[in-house]
MDTraj code that builds the backbone (N, CA, C; nanometers):
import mdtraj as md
import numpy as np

residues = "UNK UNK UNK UNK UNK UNK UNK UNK UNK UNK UNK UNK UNK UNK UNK UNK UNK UNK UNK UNK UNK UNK UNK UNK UNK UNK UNK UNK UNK UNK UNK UNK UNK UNK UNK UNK UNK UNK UNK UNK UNK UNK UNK UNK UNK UNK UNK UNK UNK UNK UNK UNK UNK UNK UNK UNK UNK UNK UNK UNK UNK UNK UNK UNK UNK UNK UNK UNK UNK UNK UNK UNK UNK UNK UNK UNK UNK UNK UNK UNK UNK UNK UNK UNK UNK UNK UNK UNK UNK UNK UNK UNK UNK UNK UNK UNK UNK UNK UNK UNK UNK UNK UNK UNK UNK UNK UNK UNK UNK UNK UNK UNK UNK UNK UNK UNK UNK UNK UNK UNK UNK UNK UNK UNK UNK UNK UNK UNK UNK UNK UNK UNK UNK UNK UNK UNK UNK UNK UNK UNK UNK UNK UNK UNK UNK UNK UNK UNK UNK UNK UNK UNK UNK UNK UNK UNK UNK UNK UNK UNK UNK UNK UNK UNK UNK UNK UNK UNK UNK UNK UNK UNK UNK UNK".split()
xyz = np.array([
    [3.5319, 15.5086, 4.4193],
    [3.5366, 15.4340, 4.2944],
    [3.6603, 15.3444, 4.2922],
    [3.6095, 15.1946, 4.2383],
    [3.7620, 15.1630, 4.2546],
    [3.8526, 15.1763, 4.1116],
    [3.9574, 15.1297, 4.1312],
    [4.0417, 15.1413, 4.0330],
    [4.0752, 15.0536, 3.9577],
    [4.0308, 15.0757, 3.8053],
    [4.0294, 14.9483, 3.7028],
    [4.1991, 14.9290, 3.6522],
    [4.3074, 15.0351, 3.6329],
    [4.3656, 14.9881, 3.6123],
    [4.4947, 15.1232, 3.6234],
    [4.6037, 15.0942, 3.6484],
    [4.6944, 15.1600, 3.7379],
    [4.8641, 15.1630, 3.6746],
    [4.8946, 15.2647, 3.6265],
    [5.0251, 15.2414, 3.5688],
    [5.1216, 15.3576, 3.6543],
    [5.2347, 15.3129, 3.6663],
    [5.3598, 15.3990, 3.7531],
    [5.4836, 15.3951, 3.6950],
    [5.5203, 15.5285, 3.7071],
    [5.6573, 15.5656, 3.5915],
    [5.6338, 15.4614, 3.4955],
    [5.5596, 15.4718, 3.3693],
    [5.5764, 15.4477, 3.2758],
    [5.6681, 15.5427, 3.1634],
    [5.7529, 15.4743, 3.0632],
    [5.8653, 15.5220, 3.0042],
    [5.8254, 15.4842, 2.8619],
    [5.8544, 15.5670, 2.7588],
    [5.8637, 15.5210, 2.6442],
    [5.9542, 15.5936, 2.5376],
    [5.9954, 15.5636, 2.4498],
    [6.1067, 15.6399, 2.3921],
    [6.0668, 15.5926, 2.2321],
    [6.0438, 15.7017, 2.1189],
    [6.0520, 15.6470, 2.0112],
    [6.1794, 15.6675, 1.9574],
    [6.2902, 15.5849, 1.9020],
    [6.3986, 15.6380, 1.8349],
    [6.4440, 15.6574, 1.9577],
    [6.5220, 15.8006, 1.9703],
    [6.5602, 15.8861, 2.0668],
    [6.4870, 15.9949, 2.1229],
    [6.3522, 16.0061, 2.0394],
    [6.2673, 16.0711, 2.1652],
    [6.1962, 16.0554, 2.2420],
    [6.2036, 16.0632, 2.3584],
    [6.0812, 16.0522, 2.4617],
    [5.9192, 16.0747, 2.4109],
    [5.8752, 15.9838, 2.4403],
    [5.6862, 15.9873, 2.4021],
    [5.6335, 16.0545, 2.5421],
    [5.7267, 15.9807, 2.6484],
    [5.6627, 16.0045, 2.7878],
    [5.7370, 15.9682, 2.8892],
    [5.7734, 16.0193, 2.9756],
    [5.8887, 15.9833, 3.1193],
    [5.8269, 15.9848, 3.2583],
    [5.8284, 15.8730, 3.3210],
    [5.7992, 15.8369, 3.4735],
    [5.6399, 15.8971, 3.4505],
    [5.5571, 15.8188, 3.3335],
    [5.3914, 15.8510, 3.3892],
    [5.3081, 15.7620, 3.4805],
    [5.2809, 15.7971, 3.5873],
    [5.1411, 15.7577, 3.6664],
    [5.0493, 15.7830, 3.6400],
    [4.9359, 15.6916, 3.6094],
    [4.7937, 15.7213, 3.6346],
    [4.6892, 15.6294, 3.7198],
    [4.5769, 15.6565, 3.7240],
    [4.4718, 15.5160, 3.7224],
    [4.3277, 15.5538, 3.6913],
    [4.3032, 15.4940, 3.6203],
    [4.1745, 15.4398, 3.5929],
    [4.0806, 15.3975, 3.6465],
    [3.9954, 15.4985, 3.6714],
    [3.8790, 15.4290, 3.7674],
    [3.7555, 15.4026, 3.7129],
    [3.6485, 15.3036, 3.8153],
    [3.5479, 15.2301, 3.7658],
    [3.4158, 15.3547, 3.7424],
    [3.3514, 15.3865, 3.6580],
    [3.2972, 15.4720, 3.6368],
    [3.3500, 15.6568, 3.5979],
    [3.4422, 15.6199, 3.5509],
    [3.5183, 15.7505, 3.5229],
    [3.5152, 15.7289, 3.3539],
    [3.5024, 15.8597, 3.2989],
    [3.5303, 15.8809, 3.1404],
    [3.6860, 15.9567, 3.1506],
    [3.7803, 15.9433, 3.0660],
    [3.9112, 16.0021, 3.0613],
    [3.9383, 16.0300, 2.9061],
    [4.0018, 16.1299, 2.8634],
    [4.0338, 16.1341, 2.7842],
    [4.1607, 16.2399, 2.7303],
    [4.2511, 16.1591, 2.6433],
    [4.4224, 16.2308, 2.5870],
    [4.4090, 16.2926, 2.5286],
    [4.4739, 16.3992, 2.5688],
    [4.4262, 16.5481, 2.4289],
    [4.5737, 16.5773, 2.4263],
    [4.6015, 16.5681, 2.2577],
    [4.7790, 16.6025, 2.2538],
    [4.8088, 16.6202, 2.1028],
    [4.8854, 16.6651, 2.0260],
    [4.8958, 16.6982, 1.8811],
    [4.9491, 16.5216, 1.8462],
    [4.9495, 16.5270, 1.7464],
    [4.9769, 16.3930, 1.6577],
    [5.1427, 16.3637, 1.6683],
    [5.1752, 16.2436, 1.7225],
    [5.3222, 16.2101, 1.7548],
    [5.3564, 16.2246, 1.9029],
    [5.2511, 16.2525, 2.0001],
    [5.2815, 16.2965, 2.1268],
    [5.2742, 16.1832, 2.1903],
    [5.2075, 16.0417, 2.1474],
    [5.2440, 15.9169, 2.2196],
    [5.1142, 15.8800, 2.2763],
    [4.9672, 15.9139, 2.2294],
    [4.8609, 15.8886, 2.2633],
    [4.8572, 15.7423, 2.2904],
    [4.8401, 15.7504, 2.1089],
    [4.8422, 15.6006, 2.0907],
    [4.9196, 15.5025, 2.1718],
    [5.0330, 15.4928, 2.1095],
    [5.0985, 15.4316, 2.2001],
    [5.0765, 15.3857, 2.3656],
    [5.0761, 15.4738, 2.4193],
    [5.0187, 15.5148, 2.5445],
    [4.8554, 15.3708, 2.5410],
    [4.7859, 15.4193, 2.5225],
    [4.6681, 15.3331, 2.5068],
    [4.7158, 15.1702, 2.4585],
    [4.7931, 15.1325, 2.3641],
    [4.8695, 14.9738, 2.3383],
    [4.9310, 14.9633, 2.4272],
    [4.9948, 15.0394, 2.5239],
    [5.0613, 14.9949, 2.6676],
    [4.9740, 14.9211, 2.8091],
    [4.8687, 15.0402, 2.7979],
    [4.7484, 15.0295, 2.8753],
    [4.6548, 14.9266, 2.8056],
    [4.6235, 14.8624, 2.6709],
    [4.5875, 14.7695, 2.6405],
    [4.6809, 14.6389, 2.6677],
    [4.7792, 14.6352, 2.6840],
    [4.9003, 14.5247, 2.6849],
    [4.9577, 14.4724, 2.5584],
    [4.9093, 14.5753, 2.4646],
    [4.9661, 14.5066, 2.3005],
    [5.0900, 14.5643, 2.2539],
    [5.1416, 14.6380, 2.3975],
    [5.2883, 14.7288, 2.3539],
    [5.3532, 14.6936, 2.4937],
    [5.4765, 14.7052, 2.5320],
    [5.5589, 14.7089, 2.6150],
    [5.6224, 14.8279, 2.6910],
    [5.6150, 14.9322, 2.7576],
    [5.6941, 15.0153, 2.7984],
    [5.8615, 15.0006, 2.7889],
    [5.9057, 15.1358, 2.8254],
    [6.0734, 15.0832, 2.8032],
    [6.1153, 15.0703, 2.9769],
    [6.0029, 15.1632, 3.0805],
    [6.0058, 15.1000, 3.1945],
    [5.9040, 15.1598, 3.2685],
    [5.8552, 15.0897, 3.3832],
    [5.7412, 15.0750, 3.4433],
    [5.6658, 14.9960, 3.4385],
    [5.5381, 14.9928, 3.4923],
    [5.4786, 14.8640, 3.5354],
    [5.3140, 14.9640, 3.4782],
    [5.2479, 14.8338, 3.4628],
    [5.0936, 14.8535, 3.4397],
    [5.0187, 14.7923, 3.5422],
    [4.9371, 14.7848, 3.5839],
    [4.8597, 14.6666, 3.6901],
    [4.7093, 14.7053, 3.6698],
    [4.6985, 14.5949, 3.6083],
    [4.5187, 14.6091, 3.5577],
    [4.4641, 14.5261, 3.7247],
    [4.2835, 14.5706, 3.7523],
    [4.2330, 14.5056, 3.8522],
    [4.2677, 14.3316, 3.8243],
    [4.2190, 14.3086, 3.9294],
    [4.2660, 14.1371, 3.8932],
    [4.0974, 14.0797, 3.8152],
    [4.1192, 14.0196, 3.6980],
    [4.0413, 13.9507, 3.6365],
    [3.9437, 14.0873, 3.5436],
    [4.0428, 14.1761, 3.5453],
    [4.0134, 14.3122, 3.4511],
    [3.9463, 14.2173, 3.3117],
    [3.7995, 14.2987, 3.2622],
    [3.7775, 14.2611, 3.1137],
    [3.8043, 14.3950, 3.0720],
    [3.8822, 14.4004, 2.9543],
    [3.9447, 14.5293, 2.9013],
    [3.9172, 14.5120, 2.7418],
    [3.8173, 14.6116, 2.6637],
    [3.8251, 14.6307, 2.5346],
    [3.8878, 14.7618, 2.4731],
    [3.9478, 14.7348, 2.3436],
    [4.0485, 14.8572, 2.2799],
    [3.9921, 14.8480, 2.1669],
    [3.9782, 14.9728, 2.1262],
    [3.9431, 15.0224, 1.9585],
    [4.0872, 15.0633, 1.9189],
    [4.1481, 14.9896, 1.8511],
    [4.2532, 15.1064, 1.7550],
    [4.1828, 15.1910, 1.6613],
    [4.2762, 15.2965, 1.6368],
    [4.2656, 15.3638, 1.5077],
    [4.2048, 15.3075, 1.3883],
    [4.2479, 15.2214, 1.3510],
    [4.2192, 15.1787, 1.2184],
    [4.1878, 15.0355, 1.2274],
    [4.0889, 14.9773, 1.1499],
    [4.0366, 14.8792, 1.1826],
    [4.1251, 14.7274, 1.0761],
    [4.0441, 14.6128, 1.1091],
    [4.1566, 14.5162, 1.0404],
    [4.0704, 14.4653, 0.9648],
    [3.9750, 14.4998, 0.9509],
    [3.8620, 14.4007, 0.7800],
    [3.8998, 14.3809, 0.6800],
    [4.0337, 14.4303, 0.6732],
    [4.0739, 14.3921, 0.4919],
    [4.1119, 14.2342, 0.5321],
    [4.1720, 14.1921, 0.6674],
    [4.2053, 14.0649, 0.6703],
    [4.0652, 13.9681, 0.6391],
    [3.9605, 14.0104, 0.6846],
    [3.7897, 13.9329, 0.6849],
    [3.7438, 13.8631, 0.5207],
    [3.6947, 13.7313, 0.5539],
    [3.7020, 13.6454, 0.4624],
    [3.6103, 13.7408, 0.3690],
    [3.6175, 13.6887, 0.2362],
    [3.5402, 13.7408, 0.0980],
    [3.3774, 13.7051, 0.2044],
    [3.2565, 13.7954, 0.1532],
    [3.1526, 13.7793, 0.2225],
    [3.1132, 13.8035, 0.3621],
    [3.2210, 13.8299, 0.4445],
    [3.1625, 13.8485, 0.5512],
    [3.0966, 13.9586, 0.6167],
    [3.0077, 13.8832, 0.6790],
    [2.8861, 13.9790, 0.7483],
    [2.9426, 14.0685, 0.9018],
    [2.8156, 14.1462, 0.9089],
    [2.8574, 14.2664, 0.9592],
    [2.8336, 14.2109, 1.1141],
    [2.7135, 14.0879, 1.0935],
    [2.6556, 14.0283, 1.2494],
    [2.7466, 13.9030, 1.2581],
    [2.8273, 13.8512, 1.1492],
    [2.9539, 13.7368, 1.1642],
    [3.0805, 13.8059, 1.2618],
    [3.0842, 13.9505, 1.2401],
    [3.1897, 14.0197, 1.3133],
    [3.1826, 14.0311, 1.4218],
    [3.0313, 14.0243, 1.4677],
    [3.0681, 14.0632, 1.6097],
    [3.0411, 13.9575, 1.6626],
    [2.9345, 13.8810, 1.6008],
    [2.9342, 13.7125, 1.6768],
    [3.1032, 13.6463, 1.7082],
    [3.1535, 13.6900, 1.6115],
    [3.3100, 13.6810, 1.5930],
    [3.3860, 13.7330, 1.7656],
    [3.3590, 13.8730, 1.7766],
    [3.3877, 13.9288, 1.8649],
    [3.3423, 13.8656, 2.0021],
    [3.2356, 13.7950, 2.0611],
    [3.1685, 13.7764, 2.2085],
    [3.2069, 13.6103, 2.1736],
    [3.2840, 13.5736, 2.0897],
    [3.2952, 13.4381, 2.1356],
    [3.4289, 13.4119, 2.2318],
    [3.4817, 13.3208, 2.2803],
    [3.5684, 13.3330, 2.3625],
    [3.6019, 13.4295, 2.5184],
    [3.4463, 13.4519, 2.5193],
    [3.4381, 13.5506, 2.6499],
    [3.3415, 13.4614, 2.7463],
    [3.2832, 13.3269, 2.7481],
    [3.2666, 13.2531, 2.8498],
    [3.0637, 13.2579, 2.8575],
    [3.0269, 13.3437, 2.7392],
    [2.8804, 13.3180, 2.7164],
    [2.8002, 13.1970, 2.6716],
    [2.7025, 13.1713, 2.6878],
    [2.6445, 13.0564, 2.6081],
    [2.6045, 13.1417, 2.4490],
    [2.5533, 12.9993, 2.3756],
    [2.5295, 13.0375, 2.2141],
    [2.4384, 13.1545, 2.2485],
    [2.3313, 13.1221, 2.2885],
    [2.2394, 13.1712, 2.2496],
    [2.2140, 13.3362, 2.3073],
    [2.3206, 13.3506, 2.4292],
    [2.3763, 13.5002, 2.5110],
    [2.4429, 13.5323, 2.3838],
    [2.5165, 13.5000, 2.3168],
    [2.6053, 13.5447, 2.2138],
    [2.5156, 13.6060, 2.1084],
    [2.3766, 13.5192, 2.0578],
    [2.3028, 13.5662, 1.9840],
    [2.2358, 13.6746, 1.9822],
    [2.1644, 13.6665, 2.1086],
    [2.0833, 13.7732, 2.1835],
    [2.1800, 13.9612, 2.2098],
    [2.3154, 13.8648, 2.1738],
    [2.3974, 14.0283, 2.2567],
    [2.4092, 14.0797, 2.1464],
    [2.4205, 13.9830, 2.0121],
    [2.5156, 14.0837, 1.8540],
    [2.3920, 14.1136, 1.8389],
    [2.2839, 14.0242, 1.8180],
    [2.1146, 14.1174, 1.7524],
    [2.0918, 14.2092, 1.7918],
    [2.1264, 14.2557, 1.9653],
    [2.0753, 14.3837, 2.0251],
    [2.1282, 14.4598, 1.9870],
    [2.2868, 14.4331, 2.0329],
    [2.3856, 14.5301, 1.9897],
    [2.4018, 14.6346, 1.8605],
    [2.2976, 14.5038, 1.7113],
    [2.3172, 14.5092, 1.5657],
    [2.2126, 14.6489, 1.5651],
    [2.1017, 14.5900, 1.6362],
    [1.9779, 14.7311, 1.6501],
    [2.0567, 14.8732, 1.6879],
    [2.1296, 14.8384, 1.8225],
    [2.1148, 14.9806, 1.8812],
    [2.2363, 15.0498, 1.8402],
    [2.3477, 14.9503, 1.7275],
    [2.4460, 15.0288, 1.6805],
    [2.3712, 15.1322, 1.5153],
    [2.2403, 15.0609, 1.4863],
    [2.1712, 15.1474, 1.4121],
    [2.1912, 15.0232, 1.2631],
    [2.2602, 14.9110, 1.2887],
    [2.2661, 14.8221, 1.1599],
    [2.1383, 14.7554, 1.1244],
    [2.0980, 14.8478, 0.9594],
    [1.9321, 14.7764, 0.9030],
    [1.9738, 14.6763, 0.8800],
    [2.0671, 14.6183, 0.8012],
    [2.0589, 14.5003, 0.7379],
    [2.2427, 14.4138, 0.7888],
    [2.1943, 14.3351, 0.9196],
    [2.2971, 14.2694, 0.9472],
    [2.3762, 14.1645, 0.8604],
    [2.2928, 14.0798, 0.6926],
    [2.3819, 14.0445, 0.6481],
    [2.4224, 14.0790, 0.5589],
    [2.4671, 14.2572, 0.5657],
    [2.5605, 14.3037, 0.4665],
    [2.6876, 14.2642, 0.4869],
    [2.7791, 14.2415, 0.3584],
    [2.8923, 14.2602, 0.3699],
    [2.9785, 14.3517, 0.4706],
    [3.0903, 14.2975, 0.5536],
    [3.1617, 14.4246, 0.5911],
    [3.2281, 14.5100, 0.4813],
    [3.2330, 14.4320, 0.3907],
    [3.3339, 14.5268, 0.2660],
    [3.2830, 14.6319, 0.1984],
    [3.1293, 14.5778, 0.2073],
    [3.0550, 14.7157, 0.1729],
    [3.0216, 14.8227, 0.2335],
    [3.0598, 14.8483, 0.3202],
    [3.0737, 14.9174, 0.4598],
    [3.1655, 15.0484, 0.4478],
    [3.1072, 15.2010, 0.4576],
    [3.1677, 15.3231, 0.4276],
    [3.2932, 15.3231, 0.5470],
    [3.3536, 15.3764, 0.5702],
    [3.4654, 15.3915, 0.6891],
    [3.3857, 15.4469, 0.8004],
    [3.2382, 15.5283, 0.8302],
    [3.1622, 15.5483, 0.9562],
    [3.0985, 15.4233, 0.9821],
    [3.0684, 15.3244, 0.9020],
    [3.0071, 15.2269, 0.9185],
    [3.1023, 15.1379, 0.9755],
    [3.2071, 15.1145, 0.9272],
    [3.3267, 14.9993, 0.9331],
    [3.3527, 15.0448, 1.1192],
    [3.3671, 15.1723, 1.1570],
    [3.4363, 15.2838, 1.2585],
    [3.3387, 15.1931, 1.3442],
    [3.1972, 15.2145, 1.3206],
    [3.0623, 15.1738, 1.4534],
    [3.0542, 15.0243, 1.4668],
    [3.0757, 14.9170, 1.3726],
    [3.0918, 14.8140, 1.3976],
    [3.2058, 14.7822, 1.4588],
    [3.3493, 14.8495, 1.4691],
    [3.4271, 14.8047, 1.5326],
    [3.4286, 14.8276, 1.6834],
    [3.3657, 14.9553, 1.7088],
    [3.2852, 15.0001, 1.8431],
    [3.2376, 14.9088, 1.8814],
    [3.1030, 14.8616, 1.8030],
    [3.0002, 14.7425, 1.8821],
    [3.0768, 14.6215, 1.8668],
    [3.1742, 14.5892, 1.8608],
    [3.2721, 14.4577, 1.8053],
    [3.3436, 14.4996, 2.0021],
    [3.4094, 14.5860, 2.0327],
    [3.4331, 14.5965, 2.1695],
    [3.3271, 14.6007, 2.2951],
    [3.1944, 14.7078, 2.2453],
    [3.1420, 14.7606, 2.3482],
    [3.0285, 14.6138, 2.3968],
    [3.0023, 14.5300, 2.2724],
    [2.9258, 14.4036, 2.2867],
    [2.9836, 14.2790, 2.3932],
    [3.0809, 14.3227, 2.4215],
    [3.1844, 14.2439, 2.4996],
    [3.1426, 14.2564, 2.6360],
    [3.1160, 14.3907, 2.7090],
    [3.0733, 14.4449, 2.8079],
    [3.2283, 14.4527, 2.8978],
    [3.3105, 14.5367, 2.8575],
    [3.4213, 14.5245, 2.8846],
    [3.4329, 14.6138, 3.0162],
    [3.4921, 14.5893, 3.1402],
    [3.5305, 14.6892, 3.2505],
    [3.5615, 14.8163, 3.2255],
    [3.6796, 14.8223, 3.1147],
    [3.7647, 14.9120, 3.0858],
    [3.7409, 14.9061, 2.9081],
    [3.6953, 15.0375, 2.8891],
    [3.7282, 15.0351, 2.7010],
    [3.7698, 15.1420, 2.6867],
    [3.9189, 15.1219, 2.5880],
    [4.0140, 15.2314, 2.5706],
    [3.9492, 15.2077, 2.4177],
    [3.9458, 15.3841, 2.3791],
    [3.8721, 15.3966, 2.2423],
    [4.0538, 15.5229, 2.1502],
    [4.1240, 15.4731, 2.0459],
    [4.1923, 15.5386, 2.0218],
    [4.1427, 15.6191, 1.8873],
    [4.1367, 15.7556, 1.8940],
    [3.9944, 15.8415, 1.7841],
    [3.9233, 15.7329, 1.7569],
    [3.8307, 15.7545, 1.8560],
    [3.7076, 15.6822, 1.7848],
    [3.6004, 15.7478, 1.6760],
    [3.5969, 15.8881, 1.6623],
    [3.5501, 15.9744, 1.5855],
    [3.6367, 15.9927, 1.4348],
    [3.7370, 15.8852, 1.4370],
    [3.8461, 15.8903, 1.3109],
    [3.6481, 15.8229, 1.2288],
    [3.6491, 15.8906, 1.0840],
    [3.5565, 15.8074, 0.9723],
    [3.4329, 15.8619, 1.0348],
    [3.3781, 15.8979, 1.1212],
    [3.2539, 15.9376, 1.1337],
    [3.1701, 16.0613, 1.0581],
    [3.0836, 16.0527, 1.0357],
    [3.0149, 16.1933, 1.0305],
    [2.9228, 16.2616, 1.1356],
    [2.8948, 16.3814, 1.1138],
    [2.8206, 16.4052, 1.2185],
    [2.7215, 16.3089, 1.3124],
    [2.6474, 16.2776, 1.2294],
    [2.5105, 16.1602, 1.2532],
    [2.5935, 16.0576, 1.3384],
    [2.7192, 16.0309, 1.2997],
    [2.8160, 15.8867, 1.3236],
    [2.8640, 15.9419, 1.4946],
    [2.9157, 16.0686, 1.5021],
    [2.9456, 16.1374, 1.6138],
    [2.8403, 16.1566, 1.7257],
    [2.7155, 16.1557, 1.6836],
    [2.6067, 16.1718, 1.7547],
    [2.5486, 16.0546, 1.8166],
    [2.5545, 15.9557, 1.7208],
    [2.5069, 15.8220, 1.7612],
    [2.6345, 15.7608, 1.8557],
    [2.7902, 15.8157, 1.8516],
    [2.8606, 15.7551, 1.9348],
    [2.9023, 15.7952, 2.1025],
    [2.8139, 15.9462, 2.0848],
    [2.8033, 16.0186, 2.2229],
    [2.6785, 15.9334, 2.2706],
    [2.5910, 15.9023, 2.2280],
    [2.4600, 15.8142, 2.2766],
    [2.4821, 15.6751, 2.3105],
    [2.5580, 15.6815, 2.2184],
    [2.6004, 15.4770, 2.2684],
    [2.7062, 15.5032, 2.3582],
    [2.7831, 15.5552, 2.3693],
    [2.8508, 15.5757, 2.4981],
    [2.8085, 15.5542, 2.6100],
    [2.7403, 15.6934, 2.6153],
    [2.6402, 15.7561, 2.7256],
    [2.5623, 15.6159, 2.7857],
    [2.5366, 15.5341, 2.7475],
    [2.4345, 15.4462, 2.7557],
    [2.5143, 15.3146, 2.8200],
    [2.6854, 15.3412, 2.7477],
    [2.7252, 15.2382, 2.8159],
    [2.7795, 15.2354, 2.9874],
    [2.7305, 15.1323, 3.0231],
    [2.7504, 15.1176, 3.1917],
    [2.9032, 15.0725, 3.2809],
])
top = md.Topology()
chain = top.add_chain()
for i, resn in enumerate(residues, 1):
    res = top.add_residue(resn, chain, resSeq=i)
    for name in ("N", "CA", "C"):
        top.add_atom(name, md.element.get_by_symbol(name[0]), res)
traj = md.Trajectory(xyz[None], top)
């Protein structure tokens, strides 16, 4: 398998405590991974490093060359989303700037809109429970068809049904 993406002695320090000292890993192409650690142990973090939206205090990251990499944070950003916007505007939102034509763009949020389980794509996002808001931000990454998708609790807002449908859409993704 090769390796999507590769970090060595990575360092991080919050304040004055260590999150993490001299970590190696890598990431490989067809591998599931996942951080199991109490709250404050530097998950997160950890994952914005490996996304590139954080900096280490030292070490190096090295994604494959021409890596497509999608990240779920924790918590999603729709309060910024204009008054009205739709749930299929978000992700059309999402696959633009990734080098598709219109109509690939169309074809990917409609599928995507089905198999994330959305009846009615021009609902509001605002009307949207926090399992709902949680799965659109999923299909907002996974519609991308990303090499690498770092998911940080992605089960944060779900309910069972929400948990079930996200082991299946997983599972499904390639």
């Amino acid at each position: 398998m090769a390796i999507l993406l590769s970090c060595q002695d990575l360092s991080k320090t919050f304040g004055s405590r260590p999150l993490f000292e001299k970590l190696s890993l890598g990431l490989s192409e067809g591998e599931r991974t996942g951080l199991i650690g109490p709250n404050g142990a530097g998950k997160s973090t950890l994952l914005k490093i490996l996304a590139g939206l954080e900096t280490p205090d030292s070490g190096e990251v090295i994604p494959r060359r021409g890596l497509r990499l999608g990240y779920l944070a924790q918590r999603d950003n729709f309060e910024e989303a204009p008054a009205g916007w739709t749930v299929r505007q978000e992700v059309l939102k999402a696959l633009r700037n990734i080098g598709l034509q219109d109509y690939e763009i169309e074809m990917r949020a409609d599928a995507g809109l089905v198999a994330a389980g959305f009846a009615d794509p021009s609902q509001p996002v605002s009307a949207l429970s926090g399992g709902w808001r949680k799965r659109l931000a999923i299909l907002a990454q996974v519609a991308r068809e990303p090499d690498l998708l770092l998911l940080d609790e992605p089960t944060n807002h779900l309910d069972i049904e929400g948990v079930l449908w996200l082991e299946n859409f997983i599972a499904g993704v390639r």
